[in-house]
C-alpha positions, 0 to 999 in steps of 0.5 A: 117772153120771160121777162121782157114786158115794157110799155109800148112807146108807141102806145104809152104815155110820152109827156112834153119836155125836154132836158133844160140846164136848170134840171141838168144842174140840180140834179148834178148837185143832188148827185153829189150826195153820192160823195159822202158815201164813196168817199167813205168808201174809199178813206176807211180801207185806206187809213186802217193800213196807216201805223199810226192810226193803227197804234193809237186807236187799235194798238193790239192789231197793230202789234199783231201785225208786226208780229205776224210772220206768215206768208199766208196771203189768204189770212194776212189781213183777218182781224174781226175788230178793224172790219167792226170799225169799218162796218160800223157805219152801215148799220148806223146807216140802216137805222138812219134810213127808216128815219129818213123815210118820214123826213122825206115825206113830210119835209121834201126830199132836199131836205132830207139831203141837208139833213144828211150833210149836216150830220156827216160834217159833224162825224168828220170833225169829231172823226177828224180830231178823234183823242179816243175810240170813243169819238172815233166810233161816235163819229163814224156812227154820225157819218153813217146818219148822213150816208143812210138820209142822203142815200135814201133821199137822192135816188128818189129825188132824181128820179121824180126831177128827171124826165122819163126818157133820161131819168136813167141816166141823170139817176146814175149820177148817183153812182158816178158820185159815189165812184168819183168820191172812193178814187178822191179818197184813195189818192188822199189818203196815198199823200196823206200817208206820206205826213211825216209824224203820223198824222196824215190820218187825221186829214184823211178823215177831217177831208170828209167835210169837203163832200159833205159841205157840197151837198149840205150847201147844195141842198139849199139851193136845191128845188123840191120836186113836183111830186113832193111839192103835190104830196105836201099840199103845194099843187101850184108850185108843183105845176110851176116848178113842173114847168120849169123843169120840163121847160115847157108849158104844156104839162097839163097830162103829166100835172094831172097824172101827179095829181092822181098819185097824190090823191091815191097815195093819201088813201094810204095812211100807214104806207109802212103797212102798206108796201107788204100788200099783195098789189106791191109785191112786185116792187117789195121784192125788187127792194129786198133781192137787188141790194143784197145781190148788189152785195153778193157779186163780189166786188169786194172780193176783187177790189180786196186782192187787187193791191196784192197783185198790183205789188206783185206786178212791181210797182212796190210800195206803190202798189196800194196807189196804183191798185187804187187809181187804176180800179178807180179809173176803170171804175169811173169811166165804165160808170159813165158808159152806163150814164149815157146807154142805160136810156138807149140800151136799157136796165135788162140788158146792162145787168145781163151783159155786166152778169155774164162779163162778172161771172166769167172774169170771177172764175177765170181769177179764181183758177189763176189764183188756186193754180199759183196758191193752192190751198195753203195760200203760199206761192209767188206770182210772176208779172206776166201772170199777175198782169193777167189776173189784173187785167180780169180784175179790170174788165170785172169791175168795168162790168160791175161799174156799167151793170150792177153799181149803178143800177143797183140804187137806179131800179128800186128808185123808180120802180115804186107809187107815190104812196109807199115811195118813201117806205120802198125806198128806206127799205132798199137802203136799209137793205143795201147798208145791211148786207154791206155790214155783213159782207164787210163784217164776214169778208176777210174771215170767209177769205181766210177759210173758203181761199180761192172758193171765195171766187167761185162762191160769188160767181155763183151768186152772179149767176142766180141774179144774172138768171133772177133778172133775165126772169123777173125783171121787166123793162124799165126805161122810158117809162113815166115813174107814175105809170111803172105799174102797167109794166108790173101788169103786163109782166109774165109773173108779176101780173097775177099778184095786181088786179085791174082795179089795182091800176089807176094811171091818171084818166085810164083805168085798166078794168073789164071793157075800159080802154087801157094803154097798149101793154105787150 
């Protein structure tokens, strides 16, 4: 079957253990690297419609703004220099990450992590008392050094923690974070707006130091993992902390097949070379394709026009508030459907089922808005009709939230060997931070000139990874993070590119008449 390759339960491996509180703790605090970079999110968007910010930092769009008398409602918001100001952050963010690639090598992952909290609280004071543009954009450049080391360093960290039939959900902690920290800063930066003497921004940006003063204490109080601790030389407090984290004294099988990828992963002297061998294509392309299908499924598109509706609708002014907490909420609560099924149902079905859902919600907004607007961007909307399109606009981001959010950050986490673990997955977030900046950079303009084609353009990339998936993507779950590769082996397609002797998991070797896991 396309696709459906997995390792047998019943003939795979399945190590002792079992979810203790100390691992469910650390891995809640690891999670709450995910705030920086939600809250980010959700604060930048927020204080880039405040006059005041406006005024002393961008004085021009603001003018432009209170000049502009259009009732274009596709062009509105088009100003290259505001989403530079936006965007900036991911591309400080994609640098970041190659260079936390060796800090969480050489150091430990929890590090990597302090590292990260410590740079975004020094952006968030300069952004915080910001006199000039020049210590906005020195700021916002060290927030994106905090979000590019937290975000490639807490994906890894709570997969190598997590036990292998929960690892899913303890990943997607990540995500839950994230969405947590954009509806924490929305409902921010509607109060702060509200600061009589126009500086209400400031809080909203200086707020940025609460997220990062609780992953950079956190970080402190934080384990290094076993695979870490192996890597870096430390085998017996690699078999203690084992122990601890499994709660169970009976991790021999599991020490020992950690031991196995360490000891193969310091065969690899430049895992950066390494990772584009042909052995690790499998993997390199996931890291590659799935953030920037991450980035191409529309979700800000929909996350864009929502306060449009939410106002048409009658909340009023209120109406960027609403649009916020009520995305917001669906958001949250749809990712915490993911937490507790991606284990059970698995990865393939909740990309599939969140595809389809995407694609059809995309579509059906899409036709709701050219019926009313047309091509000229000018007509009204009636409650009943905006009611409906803010509905699809829920189920969409529900469908986003359980589907391609979360598990956007949880796959390429877990899907890449010791050795080139590091480098994988500063590729994964280089790409994501990337493609973000694109997005965010050509957004409002692509708005501007493709109008409601927009909505069909991304459904249409919905479709191409909803089928990429359905084709390429084998199953992930329940799966030891050291033995992923038997999956890749027993694939349709991926398995002509890895060689038996490509394949060392622990004592099994995979080669011509040695015994191997049952694979189907």
């Amino acid at each position: 079957m396309a696709g459906g390759a997995i390792v047998n339960p019943g003939g795979g491996k399945e190590y002792p253990g079992k979810l203790t509180l100390f691992v469910f703790l650390t891995c809640v605090v690891a999670a709450t690297g995910g705030l920086i970079f939600g809250y980010d999110i959700g604060i930048s968007g927020g204080v880039t419609s405040m006059d005041s910010f406006l005024e002393k930092f961008f004085p021009e769009v603001y003018r432009k703004e209170k000049k502009d008398t259009s009732t274009n409602q596709y062009c509105k918001f088009d100003s290259q220099l505001l989403t530079t100001f936006t965007s900036s952050l991911y591309l400080a963010a994609l640098i970041a990450s190659f260079l936390a690639s060796a800090v969480t090598t050489v150091f430990g992952r929890k590090w990597s992590m302090f590292g990260g909290g410590l740079v975004f609280l020094v952006g968030a004071a300069l952004n915080g008392a910001a006199r000039n543009i020049f210590m906005l954009i020195l700021g916002r450049i060290l927030l994106g050094i905090g979000v590019g080391f937290a975000n490639q360093s807490v994906p890894v960290y709570l997969s190598e923690m997590a036990p292998a039939h929960l690892r899913g959900m303890l990943n997607i902690g990540f995500q839950l974070m994230i969405t947590v920290g954009i509806l924490a800063a929305n409902l921010i930066n509607y109060g702060t707006s509200k600061i009589n003497g126009g500086w209400g921004w400031r809080i909203s940006l200086a707020l940025a130091a609460v997220p990062a003063g609780i992953i950079t204490l956190g970080a402190l109080f934080l384990p290094d993992t076993p695979n870490s601790l192996i890597e870096r030389g430390h085998p017996q407090e690699a078999k203690e902390m084992l122990r601890r984290i499994r709660g169970t004294d009976d991790v021999h099988e599991e020490y020992n097949d950690l031991v196995a990828a360490s000891e193969e992963s310091k065969l690899v002297k430049h895992p950066w070379a390494n990772v584009i061998r042909r052995k690790y294509r499998p993997q390199l392309t996931m890291a590659i394709l799935i953030p920037i299908f991450q980035q191409l499924t529309g979700i800000n598109v929909i996350m864009f026009y929502a306060p449009v509706l939410f106002k048409t609708i009658g909340f009023g002014d209120n109406a960027s508030l609403m649009s916020a907490v009520i995305t917001g909420l669906v958001n949250v609560f749809s990712t915490l459907v993911s937490v507790f099924t991606v284990d059970k149902l698995g990865r393939r079905k909740l990309f599939l089922q969140g595809g389809f859902q995407m694609i059809l919600c995309q579509i059906i907004v899409g036709t709701l808005i050219v019926i009313k607007l047309g091509t000229s961007g000018e007509g009204h909307f009636s409650k009943t009709y905006a009611a409906f399109m803010v509905f699809f606009i829920c189920v969409y981001v529900a469908g986003f939230a359980w589907s391609w959010g979360p598990l956007g950050w949880l796959v390429p986490s877990e899907i890449f060997p010791l050795e080139i673990r590091s480098a994988g997955q500063s590729i994964n977030v280089s790409v994501n931070m990337l493609f973000t900046f694109v997005i965010a950079q050509a957004f409002l303009a692509m708005l501007c000139h493709m109008k409601f084609g927009l909505f069909y353009f991304f459904a249409g990339w919905v479709v191409i990874m909803t089928t990429f998936v359905a084709l390429f993507l084998p199953e992930t779950k329940n799966v030891p993070i050291e033995e992923m590769i038997l999956v890749w082996k027993a694939h349709w397609f991926w398995s002509k590119f890895i060689s038996d002797d490509d394949i060392h998991v622990g004592n099994v070797e995979m080669s011509n008449g040695s015994k191997s896991k049952s694979v189907v």
